[in-house]
N, C-alpha and C positions, 0 to 999 in steps of 0.2 A: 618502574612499573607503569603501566598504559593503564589509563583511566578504562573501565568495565563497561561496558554496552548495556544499557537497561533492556531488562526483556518490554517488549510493549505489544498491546493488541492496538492498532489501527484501524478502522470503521471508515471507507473513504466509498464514494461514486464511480463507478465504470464505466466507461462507454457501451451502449452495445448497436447489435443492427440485427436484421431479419433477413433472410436468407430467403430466396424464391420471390416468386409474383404471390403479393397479398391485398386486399381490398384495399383502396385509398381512405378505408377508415383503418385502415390496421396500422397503427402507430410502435416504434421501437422507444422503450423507458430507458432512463440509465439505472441499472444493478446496483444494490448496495452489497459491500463485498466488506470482510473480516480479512487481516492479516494477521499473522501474529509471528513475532520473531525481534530480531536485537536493534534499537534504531542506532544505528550507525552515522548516518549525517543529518544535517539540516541545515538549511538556508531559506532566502526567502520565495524561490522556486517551489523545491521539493525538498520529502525527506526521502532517507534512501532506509529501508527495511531488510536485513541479512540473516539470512533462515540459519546459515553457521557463521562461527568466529573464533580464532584463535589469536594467539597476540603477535603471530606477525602476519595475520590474512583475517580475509573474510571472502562466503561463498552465498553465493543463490541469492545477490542483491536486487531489490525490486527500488523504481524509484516512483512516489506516487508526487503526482503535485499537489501541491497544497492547497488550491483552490478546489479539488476534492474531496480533503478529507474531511470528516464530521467530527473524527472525534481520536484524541489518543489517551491510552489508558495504559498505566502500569502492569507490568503482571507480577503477580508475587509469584 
């Protein structure tokens, strides 16, 4: 039997940008953004986060870098 993927909520940084012509005071932030779903891998890159999983697949894999995230959390 295959070890079980923890549920985890994720809390990481986004890129973003501004669309159109805006004042040169008008600045783009980066987002903070919630994930939630199975973590599936990790390294010293990235982790990869899978919204489904079965035992011989997984689907809807996001990989965030690690130099983004702020924070991982269990879910019960």
């Amino acid at each position: 039997m295959k070890k079980k993927d923890k549920l985890v909520e994720v809390v990481w940084l986004d890129s973003s940008f501004t669309a159109g012509w805006r004042p040169r005071t008008t600045y783009s932030t980066p987002e903070t953004c919630r994930t939630v779903g199975f973590l599936t891998h990790k390294d010293k890159l990235c982790i990869n986060v899978s919204m489904n999983t079965s035992p011989e697949s997984r689907g809807e894999t996001m990989a965030i870098l690690r130099v983004n995230v702020k924070s991982i959390r269990k879910v019960r």
